[in-house]
C-alpha positions in Angstrom: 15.2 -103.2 40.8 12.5 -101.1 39.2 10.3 -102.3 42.5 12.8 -101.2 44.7 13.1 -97.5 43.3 9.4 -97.5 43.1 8.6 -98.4 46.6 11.2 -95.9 48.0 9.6 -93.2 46.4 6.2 -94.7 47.4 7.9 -94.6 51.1 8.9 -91.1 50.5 5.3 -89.6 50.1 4.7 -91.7 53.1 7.0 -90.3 55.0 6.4 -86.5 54.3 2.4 -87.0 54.9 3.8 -88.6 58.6 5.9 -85.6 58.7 2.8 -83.1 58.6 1.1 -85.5 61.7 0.5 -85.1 65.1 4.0 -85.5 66.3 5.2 -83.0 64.3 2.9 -80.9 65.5 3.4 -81.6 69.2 7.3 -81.5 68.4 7.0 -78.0 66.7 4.1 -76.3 68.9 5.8 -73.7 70.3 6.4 -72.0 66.8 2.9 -72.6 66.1 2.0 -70.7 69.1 4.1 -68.3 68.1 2.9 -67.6 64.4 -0.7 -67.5 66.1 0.8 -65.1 68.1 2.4 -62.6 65.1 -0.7 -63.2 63.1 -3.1 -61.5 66.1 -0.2 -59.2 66.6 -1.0 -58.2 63.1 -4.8 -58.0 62.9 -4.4 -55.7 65.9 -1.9 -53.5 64.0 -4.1 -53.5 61.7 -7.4 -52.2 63.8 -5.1 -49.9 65.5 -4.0 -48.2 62.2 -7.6 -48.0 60.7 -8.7 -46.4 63.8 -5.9 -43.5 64.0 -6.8 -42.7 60.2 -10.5 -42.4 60.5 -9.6 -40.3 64.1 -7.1 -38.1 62.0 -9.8 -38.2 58.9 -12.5 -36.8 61.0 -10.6 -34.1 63.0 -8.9 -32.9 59.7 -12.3 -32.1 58.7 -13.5 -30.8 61.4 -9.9 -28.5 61.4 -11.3 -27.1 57.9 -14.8 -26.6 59.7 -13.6 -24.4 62.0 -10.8 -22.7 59.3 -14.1 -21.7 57.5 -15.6 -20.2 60.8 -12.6 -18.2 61.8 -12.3 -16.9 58.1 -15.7 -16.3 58.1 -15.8 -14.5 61.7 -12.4 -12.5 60.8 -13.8 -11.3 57.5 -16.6 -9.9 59.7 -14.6 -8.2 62.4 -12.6 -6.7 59.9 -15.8 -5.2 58.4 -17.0 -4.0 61.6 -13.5 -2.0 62.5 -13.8 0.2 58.8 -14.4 4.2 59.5 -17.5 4.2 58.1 -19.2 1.1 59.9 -17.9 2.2 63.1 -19.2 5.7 61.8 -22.7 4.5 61.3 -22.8 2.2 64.4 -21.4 5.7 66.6 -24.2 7.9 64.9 -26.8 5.3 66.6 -25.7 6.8 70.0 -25.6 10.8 68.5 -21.6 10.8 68.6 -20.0 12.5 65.8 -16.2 13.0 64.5 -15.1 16.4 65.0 -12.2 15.9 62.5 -9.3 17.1 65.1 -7.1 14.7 66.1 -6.9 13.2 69.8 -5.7 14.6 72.2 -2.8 13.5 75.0 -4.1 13.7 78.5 -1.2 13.6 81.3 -2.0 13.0 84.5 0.5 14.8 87.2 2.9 12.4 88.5 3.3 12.0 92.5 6.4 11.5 94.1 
């Protein structure tokens, strides 16, 4: 009785080795194919992703590039349009301020 127990477990382990064969393979192919086919799926996700985050890593930095530049060029323009830079930069051409304020020209109207 002991043999019999033993060689039905023995037969057992034979059986699930079989089970892992060829025909089991052939019978269950399709989901192979399949699980071939989500595991690409993912590697190309995962290539896809890397690719967008270097892409957005490089334009963010080149976003704070040019932030710096515009700062930069702003902070410039701003110095340019003070009264007395544009005061200097006039006196170059022998203009000068006569200290009166503007005047309004009108042009007549025709009708």
């Amino acid at each position: 009785m002991k043999r019999d127990h033993l060689n039905i477990n023995g037969s057992d382990k034979r059986r699930e080795l079989r089970m892992f064969g060829s025909k089991w393979i052939a019978k269950n192919l399709v989901y192979l194919y399949f699980l071939i086919f989500l595991a690409m799926l993912y590697i190309a996700n995962a290539h896809y992703t890397e690719k967008k985050v270097r892409k957005i890593d490089n334009l963010s930095k080149e976003l704070r590039e040019l932030n710096w530049q515009y700062m930069s060029l702003k902070s410039e323009v701003i110095h340019q349009g003070t009264y007395t830079r544009m005061s200097r930069d006039v006196a170059l051409y022998q203009l000068t301020n006569s200290g009166k304020p503007p005047r309004f020209i009108s042009g007549s109207k025709k009708k």
